[in-house]
C-alpha positions in Angstrom: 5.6 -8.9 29.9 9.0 -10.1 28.1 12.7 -10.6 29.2 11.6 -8.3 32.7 9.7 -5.2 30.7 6.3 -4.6 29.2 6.0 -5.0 25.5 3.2 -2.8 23.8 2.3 -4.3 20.2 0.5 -2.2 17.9 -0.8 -3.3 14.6 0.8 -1.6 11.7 -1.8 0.9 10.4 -2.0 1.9 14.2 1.2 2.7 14.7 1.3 4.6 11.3 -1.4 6.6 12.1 0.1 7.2 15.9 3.5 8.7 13.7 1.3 10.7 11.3 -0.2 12.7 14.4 3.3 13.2 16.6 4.6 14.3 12.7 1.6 17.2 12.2 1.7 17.8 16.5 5.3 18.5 15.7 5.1 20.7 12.4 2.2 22.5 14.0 4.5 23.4 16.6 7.4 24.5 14.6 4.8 26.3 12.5 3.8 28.9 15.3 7.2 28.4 16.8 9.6 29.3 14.2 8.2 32.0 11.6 11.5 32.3 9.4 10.8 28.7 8.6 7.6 29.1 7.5 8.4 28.0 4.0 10.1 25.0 4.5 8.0 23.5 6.9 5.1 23.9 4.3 7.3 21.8 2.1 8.3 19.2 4.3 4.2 19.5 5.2 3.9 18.8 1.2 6.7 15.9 1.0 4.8 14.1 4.1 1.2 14.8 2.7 2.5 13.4 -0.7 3.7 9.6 1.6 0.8 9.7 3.2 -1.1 9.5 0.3 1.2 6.9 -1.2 1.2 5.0 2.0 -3.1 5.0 1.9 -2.9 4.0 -1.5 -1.0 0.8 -0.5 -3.2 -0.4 2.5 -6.1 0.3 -0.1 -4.6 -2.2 -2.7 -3.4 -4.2 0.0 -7.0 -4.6 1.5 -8.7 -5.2 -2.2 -6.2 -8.1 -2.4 -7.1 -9.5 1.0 -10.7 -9.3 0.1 -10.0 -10.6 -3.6 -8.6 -13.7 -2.1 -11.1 -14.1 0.5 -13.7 -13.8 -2.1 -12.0 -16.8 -4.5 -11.8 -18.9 -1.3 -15.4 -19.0 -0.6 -16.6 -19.6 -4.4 -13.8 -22.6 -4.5 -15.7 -24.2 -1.4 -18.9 -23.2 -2.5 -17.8 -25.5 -5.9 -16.7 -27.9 -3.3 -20.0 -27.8 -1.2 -22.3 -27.9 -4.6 -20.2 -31.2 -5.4 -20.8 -33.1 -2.2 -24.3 -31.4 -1.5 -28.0 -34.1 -1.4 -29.1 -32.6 -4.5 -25.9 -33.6 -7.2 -26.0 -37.4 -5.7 -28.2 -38.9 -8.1 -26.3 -37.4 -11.2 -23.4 -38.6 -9.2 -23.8 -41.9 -8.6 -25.1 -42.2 -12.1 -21.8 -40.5 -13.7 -19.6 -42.8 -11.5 -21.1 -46.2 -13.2 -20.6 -44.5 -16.5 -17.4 -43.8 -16.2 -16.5 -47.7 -14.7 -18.5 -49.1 -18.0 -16.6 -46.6 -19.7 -13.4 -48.0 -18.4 -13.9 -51.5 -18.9 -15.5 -51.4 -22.1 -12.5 -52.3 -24.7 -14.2 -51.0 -27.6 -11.8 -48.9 -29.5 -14.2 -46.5 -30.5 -15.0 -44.3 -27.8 -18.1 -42.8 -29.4 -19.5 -46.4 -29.1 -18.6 -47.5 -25.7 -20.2 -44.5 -23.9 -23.1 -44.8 -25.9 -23.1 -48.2 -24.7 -22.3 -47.3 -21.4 -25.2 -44.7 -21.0 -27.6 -47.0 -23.0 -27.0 -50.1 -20.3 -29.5 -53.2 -20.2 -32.5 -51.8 -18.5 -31.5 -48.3 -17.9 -32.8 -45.0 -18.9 -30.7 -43.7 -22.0 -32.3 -40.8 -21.6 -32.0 -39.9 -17.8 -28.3 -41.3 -18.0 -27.2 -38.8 -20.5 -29.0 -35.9 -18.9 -26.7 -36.7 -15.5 -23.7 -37.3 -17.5 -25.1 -33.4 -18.9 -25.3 -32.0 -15.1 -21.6 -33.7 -14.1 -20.5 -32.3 -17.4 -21.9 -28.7 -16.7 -20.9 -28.3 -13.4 -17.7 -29.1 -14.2 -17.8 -26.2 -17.2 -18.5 -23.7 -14.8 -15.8 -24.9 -12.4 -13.2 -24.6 -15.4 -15.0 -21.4 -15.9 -14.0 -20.0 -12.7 -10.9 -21.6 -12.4 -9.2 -20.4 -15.5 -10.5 -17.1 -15.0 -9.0 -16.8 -11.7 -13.1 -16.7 -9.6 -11.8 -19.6 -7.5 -8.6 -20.3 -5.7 -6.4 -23.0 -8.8 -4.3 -24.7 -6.0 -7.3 -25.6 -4.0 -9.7 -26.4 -6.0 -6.9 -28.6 -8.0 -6.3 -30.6 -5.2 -9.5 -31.2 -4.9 -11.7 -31.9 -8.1 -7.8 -32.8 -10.2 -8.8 -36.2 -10.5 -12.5 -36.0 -11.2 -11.8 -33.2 -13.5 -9.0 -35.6 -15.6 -11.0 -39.2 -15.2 -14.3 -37.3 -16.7 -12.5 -35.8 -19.4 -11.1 -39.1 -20.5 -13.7 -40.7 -20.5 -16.0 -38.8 -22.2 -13.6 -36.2 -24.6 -14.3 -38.7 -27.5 -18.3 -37.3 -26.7 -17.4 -33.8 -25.8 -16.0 -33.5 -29.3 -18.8 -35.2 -30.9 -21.4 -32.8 -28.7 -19.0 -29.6 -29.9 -19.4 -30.5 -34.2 -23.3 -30.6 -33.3 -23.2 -27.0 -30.7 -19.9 -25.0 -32.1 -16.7 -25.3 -30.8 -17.4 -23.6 -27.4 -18.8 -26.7 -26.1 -16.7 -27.6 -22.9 -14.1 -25.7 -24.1 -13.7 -24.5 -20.9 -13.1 -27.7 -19.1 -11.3 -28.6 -22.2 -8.6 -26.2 -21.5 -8.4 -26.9 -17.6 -7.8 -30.4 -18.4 -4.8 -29.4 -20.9 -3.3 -27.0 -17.8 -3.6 -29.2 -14.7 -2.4 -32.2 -17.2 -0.6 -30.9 -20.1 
């Protein structure tokens, strides 16, 4: 109750569908009702048939919108959950010391510092570059989705921004080394979301 009186809310497609029926309870009427106007209530019948289709036609875009976006939310926190999930803290924890050698090292050559980086005094070369492979992969796929429009851009930006542009720093010097060995599609991907959110 507002302002002294009862308020009845009804949702839009309610309400249309309330004014559809009074519309045809009222044409039927004026159908049986009024004979010598037969022929123009079978065109005013048309002209509302012809709205009513336009008017399902936008609550059926309208809906595959709503569930388009609903969809891109939950792969963006799906990326978000894979990122923070038990299983990708090894690789991880591993990619983060990379990157901080990576950093510091002030070798001009950037080939030569994360080879040095992933080949650290009593480390696994080997397993090291294989993690710096998962990091790099997931991120691909992230890119993927994000510059195909799979995942929600403002969202997942404010979230994996950084990441995304310290991991490309660090390592485009081996990404483009890694792309003249497997063809230039490798990383491209994350390559191009780097250029957008930082370009």
């Amino acid at each position: 109750m507002a302002n002294g009186g009862w308020r009845i809310y009804i949702p839009l497609p309610g309400t249309v569908g309330v004014i559809a029926f009074g519309t045809v309870a009222v044409l039927g009427f004026a159908f049986l009702t009024f004979p010598l106007y037969r022929e123009e209530i079978r065109f005013l019948s048309t002209l509302l048939g012809v709205a009513a289709g336009i008017t399902s036609a936008i609550y059926v875009g309208r809906n595959i919108a709503i569930q388009a976006k609903a969809n891109r939310l939950r792969s963006t926190f799906s990326y978000m959950e894979t990122w923070n999930s038990p299983s990708f803290f090894h690789a991880k924890r591993s990619w983060r010391v990379l990157m901080r050698r990576v950093v510091a090292d002030t070798n001009p050559d950037r080939i030569t510092a994360i080879k040095n980086a992933l080949a650290a005094e009593g480390e696994d070369h080997e397993r090291n570059e294989a993690n710096l492979l998962e990091v790099l992969n997931f991120m691909e796929g992230l890119a993927l989705a994000v510059n195909h429009k799979y995942v929600d851009d403002e969202i997942a930006g404010n979230f994996f921004k950084t990441i995304v542009g310290r991991t490309y720093e660090c390592a485009e010097a081996w990404i483009k080394e890694r792309r003249r060995e497997g063809g230039p599609r490798v990383y491209r991907e994350l390559e191009s979301l780097y250029s957008r959110w930082f370009g």
